[in-house]
N, C-alpha and C positions, 0 to 999 in steps of 0.2 A: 623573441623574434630575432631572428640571425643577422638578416638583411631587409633593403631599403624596397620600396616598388615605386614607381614613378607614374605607373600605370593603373595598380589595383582603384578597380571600380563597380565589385558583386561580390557576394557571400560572407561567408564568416569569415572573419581576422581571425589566423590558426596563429596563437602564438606556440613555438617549435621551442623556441629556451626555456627550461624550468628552472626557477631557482628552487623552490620546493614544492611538491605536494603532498603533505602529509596525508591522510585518507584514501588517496587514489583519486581524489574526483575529477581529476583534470584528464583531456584528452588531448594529447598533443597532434594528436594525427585528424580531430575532426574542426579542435578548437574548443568544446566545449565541455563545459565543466556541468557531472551531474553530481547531484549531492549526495553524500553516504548516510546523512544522518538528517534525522528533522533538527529545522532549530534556527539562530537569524544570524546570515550570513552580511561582512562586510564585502561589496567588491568595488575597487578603484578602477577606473580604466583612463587612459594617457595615451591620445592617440595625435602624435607630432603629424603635421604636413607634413607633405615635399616640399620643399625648396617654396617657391611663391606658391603653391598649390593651394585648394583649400580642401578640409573631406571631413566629414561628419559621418559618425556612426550611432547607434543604438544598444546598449545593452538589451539584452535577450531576458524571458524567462519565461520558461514552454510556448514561445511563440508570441509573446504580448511584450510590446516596448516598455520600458521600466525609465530611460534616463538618454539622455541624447550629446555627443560628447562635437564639438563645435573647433577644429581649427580651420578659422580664419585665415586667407589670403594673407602671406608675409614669410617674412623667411624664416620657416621652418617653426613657426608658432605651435604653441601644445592645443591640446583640447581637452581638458579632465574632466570628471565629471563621477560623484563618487552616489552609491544607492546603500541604503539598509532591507533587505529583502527575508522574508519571513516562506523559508524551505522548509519543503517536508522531502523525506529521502526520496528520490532517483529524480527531484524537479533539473531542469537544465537550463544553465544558464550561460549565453554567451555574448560576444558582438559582434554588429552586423551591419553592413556598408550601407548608407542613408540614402547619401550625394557627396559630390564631388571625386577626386583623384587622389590616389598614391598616398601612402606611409612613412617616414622615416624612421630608420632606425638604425644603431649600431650593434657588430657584434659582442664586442667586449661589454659593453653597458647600455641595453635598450633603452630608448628615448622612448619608444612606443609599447606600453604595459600591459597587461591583467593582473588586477588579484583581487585575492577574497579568501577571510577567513570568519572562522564561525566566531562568535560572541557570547 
């Protein structure tokens, strides 16, 4: 994720910075990751408020909530929130706005993350 939103309050959290995607499964253009292979996937997600803000999201998987990531009102508090998920190839998996407002993030080193890799 490049930049901050102060705003964001619907749809998928498209993270656009990749540090790696081995396999391909990521999409940076929709947000969401589908899997190339069966098998158990880890994925972490790290999603900072704005500023006093608070915003809670959802990890995805083919449409069914799997883990719910929780920052709290304060300055710029995290929300983690990590799943072990049991994929078979093309499942998808992403996050997805709950409640509340806005993001942060920076572009040299995101505050606000996705990942997952197979196990």
């Amino acid at each position: 994720m490049r930049s901050a939103s102060s705003s964001w309050n619907s749809g998928t959290l498209v993270f656009d910075r990749i540090v790696y995607n081995i396999g391909g499964g990521y999409d940076s253009g929709t947000g969401v990751f589908t899997a190339p292979v069966n098998g158990h996937f880890v994925f972490f997600v790290n999603v900072q408020a704005y500023s006093s803000n608070a915003v809670y999201t959802h990890l995805v998987l083919n449409g069914s909530n799997k883990v719910t990531t929780m920052a709290e009102n304060g300055s710029y508090m995290p929300g983690p929130n990590l799943a072990v998920l049991g994929l078979q190839k093309g499942d998808r998996v992403w996050v997805k706005y709950y409640a509340g407002t806005g993001y942060y993030s920076d572009s040299t080193a995101p505050a606000t993350t996705f990942s997952g890799f197979l196990i």
